[in-house]
KESELO-355490 format. One record per atom (N, C-alpha, C, O): atom name; x, y, z; residue number from 1. Coordinates in nm, 2 decimals, decimal comma, always signed. Example, Ala and Ser with C-alpha at 12.3 -4.5 7.8 and 13.67 -1.06 7.14 Angstrom:
- N	+1,32	-0,57	+0,78	1
- CA	+1,23	-0,45	+0,78	1
- C	+1,32	-0,33	+0,78	1
- O	+1,42	-0,33	+0,85	1
- N	+1,28	-0,22	+0,71	2
- CA	+1,37	-0,11	+0,71	2
- C	+1,29	+0,00	+0,79	2
- O	+1,34	+0,11	+0,80	2
***
This chain:
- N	+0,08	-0,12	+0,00	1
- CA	+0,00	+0,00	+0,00	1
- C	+0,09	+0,12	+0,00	1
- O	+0,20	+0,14	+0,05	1
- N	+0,01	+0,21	-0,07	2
- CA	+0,11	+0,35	-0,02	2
- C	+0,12	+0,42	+0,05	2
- O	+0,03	+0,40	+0,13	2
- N	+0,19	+0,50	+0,08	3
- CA	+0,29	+0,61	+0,18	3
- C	+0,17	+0,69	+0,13	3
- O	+0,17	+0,71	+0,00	3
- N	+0,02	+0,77	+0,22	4
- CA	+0,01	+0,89	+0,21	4
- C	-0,03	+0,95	+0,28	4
- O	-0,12	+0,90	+0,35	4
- N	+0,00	+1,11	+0,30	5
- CA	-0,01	+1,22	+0,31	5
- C	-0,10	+1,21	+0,44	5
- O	-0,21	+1,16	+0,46	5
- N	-0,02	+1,28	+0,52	6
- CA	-0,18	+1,27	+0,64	6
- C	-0,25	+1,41	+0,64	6
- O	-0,31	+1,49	+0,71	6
- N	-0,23	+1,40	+0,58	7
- CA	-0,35	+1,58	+0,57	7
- C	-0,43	+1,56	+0,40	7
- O	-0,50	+1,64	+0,35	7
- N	-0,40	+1,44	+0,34	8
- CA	-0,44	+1,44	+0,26	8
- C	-0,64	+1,38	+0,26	8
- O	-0,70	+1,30	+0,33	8
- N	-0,70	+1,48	+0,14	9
- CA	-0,85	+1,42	+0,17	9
- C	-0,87	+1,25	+0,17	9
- O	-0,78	+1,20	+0,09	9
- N	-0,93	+1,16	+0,22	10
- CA	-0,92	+1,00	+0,20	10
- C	-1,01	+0,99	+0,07	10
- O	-0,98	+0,89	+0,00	10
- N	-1,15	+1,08	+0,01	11
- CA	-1,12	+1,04	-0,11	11
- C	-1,03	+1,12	-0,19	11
- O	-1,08	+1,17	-0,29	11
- N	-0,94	+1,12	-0,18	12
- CA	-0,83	+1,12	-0,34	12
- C	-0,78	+0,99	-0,34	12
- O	-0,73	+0,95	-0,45	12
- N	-0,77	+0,90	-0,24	13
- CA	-0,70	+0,80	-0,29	13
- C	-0,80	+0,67	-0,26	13
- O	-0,87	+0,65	-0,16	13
- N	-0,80	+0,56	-0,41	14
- CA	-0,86	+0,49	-0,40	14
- C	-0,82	+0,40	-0,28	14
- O	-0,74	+0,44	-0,20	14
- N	-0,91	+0,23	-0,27	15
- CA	-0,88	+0,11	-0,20	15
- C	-0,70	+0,09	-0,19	15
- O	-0,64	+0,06	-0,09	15
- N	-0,64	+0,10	-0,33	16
- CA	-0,53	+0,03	-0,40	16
- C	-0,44	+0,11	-0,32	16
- O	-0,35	+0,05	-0,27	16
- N	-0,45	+0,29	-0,26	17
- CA	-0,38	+0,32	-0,18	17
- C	-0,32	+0,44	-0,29	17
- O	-0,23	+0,53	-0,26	17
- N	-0,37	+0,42	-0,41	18
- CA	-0,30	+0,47	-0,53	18
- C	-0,43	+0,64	-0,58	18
- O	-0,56	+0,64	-0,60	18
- N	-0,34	+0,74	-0,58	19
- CA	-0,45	+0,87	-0,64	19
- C	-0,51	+0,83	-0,68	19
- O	-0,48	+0,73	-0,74	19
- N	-0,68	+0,90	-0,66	20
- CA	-0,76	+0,87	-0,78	20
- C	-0,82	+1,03	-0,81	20
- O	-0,86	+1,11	-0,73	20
- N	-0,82	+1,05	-0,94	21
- CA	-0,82	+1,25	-0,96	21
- C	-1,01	+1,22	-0,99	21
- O	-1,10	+1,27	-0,92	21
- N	-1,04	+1,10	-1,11	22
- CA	-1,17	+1,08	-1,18	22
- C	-1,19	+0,96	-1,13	22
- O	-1,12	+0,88	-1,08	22
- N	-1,39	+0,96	-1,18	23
- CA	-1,43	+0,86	-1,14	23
- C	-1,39	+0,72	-1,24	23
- O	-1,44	+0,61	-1,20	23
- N	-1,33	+0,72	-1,34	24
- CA	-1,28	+0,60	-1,43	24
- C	-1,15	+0,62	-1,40	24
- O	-1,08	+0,72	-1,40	24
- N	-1,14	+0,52	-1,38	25
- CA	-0,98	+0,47	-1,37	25
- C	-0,85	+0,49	-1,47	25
- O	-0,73	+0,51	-1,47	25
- N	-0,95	+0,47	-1,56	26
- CA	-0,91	+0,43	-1,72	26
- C	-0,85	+0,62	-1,73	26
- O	-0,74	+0,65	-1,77	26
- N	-0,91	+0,68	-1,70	27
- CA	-0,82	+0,86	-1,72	27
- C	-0,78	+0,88	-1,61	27
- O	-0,80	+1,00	-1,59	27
- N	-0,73	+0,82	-1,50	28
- CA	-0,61	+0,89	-1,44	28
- C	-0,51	+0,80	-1,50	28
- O	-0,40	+0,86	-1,47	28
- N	-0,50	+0,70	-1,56	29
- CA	-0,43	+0,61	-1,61	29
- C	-0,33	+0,68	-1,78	29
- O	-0,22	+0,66	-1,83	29
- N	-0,47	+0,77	-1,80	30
- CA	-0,41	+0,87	-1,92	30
- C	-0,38	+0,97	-1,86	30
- O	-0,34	+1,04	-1,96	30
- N	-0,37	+1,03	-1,78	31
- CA	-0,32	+1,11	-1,72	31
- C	-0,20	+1,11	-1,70	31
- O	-0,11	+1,20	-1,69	31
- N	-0,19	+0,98	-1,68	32
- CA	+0,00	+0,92	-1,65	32
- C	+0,03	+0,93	-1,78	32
- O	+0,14	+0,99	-1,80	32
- N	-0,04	+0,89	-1,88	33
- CA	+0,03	+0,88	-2,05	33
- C	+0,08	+1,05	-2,04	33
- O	+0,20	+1,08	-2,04	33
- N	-0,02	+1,14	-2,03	34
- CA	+0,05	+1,28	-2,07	34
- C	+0,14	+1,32	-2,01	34
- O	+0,23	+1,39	-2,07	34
- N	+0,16	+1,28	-1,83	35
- CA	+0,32	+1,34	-1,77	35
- C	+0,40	+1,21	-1,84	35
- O	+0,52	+1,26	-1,83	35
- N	+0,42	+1,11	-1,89	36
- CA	+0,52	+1,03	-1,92	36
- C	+0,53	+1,12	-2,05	36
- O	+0,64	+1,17	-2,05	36
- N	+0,46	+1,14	-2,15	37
- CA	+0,50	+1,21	-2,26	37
- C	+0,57	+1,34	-2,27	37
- O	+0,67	+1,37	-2,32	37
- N	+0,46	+1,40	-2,18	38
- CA	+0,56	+1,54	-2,13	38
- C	+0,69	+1,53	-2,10	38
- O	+0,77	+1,61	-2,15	38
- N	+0,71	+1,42	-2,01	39
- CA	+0,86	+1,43	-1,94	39
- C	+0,92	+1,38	-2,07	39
- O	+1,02	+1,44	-2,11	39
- N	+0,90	+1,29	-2,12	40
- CA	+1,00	+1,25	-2,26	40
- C	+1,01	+1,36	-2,35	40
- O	+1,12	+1,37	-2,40	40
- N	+0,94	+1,45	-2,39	41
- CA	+0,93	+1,57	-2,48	41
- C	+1,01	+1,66	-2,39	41
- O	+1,09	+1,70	-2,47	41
- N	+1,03	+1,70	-2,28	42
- CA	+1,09	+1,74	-2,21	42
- C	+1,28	+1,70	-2,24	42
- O	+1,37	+1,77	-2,29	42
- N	+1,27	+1,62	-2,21	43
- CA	+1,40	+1,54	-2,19	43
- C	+1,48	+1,53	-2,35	43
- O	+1,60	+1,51	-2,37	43
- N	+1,36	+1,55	-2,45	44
- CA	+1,45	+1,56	-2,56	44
- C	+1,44	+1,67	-2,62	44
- O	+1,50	+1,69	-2,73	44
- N	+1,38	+1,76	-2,58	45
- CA	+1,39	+1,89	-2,59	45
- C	+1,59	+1,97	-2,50	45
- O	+1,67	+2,06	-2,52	45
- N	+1,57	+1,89	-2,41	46
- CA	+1,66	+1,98	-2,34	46
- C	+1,81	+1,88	-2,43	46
- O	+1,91	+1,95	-2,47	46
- N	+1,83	+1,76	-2,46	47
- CA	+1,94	+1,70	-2,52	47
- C	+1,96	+1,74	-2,70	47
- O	+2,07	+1,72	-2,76	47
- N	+1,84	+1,80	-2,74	48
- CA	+1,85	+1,85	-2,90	48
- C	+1,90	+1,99	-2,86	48
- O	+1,99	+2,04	-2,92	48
- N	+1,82	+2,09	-2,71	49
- CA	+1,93	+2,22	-2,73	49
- C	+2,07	+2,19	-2,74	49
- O	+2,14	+2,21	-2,84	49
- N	+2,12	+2,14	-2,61	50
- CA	+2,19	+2,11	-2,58	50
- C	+2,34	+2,04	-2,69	50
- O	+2,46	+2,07	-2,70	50
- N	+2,24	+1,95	-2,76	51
- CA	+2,37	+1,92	-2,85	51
- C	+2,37	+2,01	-2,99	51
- O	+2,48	+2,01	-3,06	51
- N	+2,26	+2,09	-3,03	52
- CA	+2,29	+2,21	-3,10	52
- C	+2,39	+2,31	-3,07	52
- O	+2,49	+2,35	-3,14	52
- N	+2,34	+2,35	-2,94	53
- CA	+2,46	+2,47	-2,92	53
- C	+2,60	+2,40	-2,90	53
- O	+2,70	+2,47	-2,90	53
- N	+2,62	+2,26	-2,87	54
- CA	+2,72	+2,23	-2,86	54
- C	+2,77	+2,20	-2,99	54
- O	+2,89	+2,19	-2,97	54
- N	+2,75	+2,17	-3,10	55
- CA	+2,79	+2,18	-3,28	55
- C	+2,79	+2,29	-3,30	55
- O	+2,88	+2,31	-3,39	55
- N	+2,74	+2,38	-3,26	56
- CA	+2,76	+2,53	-3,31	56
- C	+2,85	+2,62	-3,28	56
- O	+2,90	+2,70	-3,36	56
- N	+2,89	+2,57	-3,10	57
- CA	+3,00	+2,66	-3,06	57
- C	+3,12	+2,59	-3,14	57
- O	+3,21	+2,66	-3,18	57
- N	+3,12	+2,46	-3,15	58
- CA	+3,26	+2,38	-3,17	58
- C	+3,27	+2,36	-3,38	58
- O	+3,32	+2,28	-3,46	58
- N	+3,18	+2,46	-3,39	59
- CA	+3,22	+2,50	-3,52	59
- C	+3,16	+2,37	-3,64	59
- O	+3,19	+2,37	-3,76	59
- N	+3,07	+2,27	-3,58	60
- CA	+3,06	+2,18	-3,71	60
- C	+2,94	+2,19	-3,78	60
- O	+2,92	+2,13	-3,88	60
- N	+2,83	+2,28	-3,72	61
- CA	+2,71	+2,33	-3,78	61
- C	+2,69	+2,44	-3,75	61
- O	+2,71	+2,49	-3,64	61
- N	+2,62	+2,50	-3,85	62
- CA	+2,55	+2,64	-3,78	62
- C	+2,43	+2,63	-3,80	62
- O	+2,39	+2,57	-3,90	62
- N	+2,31	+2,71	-3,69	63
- CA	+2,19	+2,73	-3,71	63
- C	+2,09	+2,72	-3,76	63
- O	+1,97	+2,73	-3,71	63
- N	+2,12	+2,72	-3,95	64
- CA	+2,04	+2,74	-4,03	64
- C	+2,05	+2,57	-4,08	64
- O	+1,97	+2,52	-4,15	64
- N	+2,16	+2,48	-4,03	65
- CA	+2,19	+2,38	-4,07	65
- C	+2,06	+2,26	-4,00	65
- O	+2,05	+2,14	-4,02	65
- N	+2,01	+2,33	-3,94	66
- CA	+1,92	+2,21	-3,86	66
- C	+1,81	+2,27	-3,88	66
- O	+1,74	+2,27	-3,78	66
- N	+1,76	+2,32	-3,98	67
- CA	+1,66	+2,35	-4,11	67
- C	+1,67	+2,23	-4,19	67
- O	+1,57	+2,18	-4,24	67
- N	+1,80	+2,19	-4,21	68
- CA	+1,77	+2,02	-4,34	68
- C	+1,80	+1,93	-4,26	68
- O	+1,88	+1,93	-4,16	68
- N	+1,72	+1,83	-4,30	69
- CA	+1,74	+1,71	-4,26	69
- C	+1,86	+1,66	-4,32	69
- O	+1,90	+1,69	-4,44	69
- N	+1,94	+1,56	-4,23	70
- CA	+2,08	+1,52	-4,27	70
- C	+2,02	+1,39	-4,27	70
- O	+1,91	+1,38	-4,23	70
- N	+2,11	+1,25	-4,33	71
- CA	+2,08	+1,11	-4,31	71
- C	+2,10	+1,04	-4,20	71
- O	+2,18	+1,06	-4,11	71
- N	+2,00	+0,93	-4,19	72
- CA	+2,02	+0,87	-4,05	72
- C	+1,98	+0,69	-4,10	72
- O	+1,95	+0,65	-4,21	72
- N	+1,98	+0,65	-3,97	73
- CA	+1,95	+0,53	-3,98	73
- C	+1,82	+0,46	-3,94	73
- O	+1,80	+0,42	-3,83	73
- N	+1,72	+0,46	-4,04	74
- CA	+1,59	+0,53	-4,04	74
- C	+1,57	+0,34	-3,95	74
- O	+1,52	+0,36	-3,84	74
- N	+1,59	+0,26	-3,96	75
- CA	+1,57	+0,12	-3,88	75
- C	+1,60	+0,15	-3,75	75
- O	+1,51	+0,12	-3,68	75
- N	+1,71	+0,20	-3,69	76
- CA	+1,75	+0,22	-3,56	76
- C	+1,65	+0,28	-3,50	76
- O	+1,60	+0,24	-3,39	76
- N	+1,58	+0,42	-3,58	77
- CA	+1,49	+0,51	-3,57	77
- C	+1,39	+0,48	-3,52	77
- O	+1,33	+0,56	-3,44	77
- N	+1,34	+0,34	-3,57	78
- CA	+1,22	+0,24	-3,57	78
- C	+1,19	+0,18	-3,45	78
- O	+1,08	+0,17	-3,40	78
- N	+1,34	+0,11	-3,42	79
- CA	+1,37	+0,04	-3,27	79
- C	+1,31	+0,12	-3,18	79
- O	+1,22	+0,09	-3,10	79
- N	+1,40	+0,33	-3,19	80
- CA	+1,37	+0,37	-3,08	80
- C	+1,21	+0,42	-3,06	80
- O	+1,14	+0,44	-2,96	80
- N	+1,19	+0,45	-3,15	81
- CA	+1,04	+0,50	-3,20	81
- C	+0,93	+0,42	-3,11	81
- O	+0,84	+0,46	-3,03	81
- N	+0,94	+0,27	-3,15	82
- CA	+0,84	+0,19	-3,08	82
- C	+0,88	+0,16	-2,94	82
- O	+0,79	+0,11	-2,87	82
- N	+1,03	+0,17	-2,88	83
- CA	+1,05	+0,19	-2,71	83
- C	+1,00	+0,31	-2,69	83
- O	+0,96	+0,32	-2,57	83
- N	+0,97	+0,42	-2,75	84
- CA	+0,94	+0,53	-2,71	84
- C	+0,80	+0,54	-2,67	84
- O	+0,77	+0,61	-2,57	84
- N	+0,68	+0,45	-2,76	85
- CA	+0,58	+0,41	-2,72	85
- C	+0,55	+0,34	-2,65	85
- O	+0,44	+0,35	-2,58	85
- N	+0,66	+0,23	-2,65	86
- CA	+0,58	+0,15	-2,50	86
- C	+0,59	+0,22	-2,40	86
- O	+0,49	+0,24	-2,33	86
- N	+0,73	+0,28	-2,35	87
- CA	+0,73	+0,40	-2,26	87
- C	+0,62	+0,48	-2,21	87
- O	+0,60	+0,48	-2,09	87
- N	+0,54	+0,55	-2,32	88
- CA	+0,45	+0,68	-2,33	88
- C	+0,35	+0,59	-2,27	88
- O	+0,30	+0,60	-2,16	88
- N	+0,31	+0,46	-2,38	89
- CA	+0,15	+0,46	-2,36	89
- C	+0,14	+0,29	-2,19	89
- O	+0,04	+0,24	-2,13	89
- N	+0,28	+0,27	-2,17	90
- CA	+0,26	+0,16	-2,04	90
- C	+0,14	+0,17	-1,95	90
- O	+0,08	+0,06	-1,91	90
- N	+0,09	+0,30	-1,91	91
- CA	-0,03	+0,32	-1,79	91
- C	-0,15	+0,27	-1,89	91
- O	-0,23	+0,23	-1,80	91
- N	-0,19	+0,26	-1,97	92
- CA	-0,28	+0,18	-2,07	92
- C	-0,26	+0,08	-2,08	92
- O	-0,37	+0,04	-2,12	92
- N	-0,19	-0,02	-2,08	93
- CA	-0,19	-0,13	-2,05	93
- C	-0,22	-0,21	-1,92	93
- O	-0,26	-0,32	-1,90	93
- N	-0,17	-0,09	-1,83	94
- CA	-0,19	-0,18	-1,70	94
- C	-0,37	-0,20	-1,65	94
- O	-0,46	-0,12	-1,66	94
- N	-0,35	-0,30	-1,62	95
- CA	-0,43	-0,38	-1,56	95
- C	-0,51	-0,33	-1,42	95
- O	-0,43	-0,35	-1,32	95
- N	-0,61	-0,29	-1,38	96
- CA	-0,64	-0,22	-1,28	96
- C	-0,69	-0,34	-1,14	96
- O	-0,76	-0,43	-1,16	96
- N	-0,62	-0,29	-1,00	97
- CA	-0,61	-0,38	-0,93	97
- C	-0,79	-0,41	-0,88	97
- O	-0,82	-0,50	-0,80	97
***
């Protein structure tokens, strides 16, 4: 069971011990999909600034250069593309206790 809050209201959290925001399960469940999304959009938001300004200062692209698409390895792409999904969409799958 979970660790909660002692000032917290007793309905927010269901039986399971686990938040509950709505009355279906099934959308606090997507509710998890959008902070897992968020935080991944997040996270590769801050690794694309990040290694931009870092090609830019050290001279191997400039700014206007990540206007074109360069080549990649569009299979690897694929791998990560569908870990990226099971990632995002996991709270949909699970199984409600």
């Amino acid at each position: 069971m979970a660790l909660l809050p002692e000032d917290a209201p007793a309905t927010l959290y269901g039986d399971d011990g686990e938040p509950r925001f709505f009355q279906d399960p099934a959308l606090d469940r997507f509710v998890t999909v959008l902070l897992n999304l968020t935080s991944e959009l997040w996270i590769q938001t801050e690794q694309v600034a990040t290694l931009k300004a870092l090609l830019i200062a050290k001279g191997v692209a400039t700014d206007s250069d990540f206007g074109d698409r360069v080549a990649r390895d569009d299979a690897q792409l694929e791998v990560q593309l569908q870990q990226f999904v099971s990632r995002v969409l996991a709270p949909l799958r699970e199984t409600p206790a």
